[in-house]
C-alpha positions in Angstrom: 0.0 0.0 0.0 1.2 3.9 -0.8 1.7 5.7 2.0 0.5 9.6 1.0 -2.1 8.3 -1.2 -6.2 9.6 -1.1 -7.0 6.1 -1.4 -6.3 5.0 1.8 -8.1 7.6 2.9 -11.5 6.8 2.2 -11.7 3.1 1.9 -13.8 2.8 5.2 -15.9 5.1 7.8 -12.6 3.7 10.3 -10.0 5.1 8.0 -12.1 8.0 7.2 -12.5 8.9 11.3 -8.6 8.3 11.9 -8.0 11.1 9.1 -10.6 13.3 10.6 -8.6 13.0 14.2 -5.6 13.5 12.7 -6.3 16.4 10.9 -7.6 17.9 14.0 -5.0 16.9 15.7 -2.6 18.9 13.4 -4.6 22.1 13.2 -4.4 22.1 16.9 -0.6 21.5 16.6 -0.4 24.0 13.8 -2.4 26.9 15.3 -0.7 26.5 18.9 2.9 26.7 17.1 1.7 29.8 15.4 0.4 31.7 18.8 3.8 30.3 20.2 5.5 32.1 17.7 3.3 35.5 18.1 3.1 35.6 22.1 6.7 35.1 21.7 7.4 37.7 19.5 5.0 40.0 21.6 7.2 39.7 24.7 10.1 40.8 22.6 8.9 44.1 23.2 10.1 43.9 26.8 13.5 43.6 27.6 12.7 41.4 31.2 10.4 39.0 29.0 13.5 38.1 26.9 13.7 34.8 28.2 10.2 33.6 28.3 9.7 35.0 24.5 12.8 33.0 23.9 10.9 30.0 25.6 7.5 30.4 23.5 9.9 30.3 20.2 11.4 26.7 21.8 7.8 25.9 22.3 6.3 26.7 18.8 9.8 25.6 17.1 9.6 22.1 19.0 5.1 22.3 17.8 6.2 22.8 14.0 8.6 19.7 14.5 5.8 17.9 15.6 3.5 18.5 12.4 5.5 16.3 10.0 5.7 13.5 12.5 2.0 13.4 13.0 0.9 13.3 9.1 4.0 10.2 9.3 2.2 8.5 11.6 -1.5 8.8 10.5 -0.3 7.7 6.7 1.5 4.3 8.3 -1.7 3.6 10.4 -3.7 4.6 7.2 -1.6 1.9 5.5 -2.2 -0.4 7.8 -5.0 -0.4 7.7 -5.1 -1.8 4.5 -3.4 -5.2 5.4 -6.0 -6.6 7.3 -8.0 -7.2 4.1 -5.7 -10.1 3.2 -4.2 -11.2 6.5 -6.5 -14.6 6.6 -4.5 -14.8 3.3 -1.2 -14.8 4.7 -1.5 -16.6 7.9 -3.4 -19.6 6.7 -0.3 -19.5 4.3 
């Protein structure tokens, strides 16, 4: 099976709800990254909030490394997903 592919996204309501979570998932990942990134640069405009704006742009950097890990993740359980269609198959040999 192709990982990346819109197939494996719709061949069942279970692979269609694991998309749908993910997806949240990353907008939520995605939009608290990006208010990481403007807090942070917010508190730039004080001098004695260096460090925590610093911290937010750890925060939000450390979020946006997150994002590609989670559409990784969703395509390999989208994938396998897939193999239980011929599994009998296989272990009946």
């Amino acid at each position: 099976m192709q990982l990346f592919s819109h197939e494996n996204r719709q061949k069942s309501e279970r692979s269609r709800k694991l998309y749908a979570s993910f997806e949240i998932a990353y907008t939520a990942v995605d939009f608290t990254a990006a208010m990481s990134f403007l807090i942070g640069s917010i508190l730039f405009f004080w001098n004695d909030l260096e460090t925590a704006a610093i911290w937010f742009f750890v925060i939000g950097s450390a979020l946006f490394a997150v994002k590609p890990t989670l559409r990784f993740v969703r395509e390999l359980k989208l994938a396998a997903m897939g193999d239980d269609e011929d599994l009998a198959e296989r272990m009946s040999g």
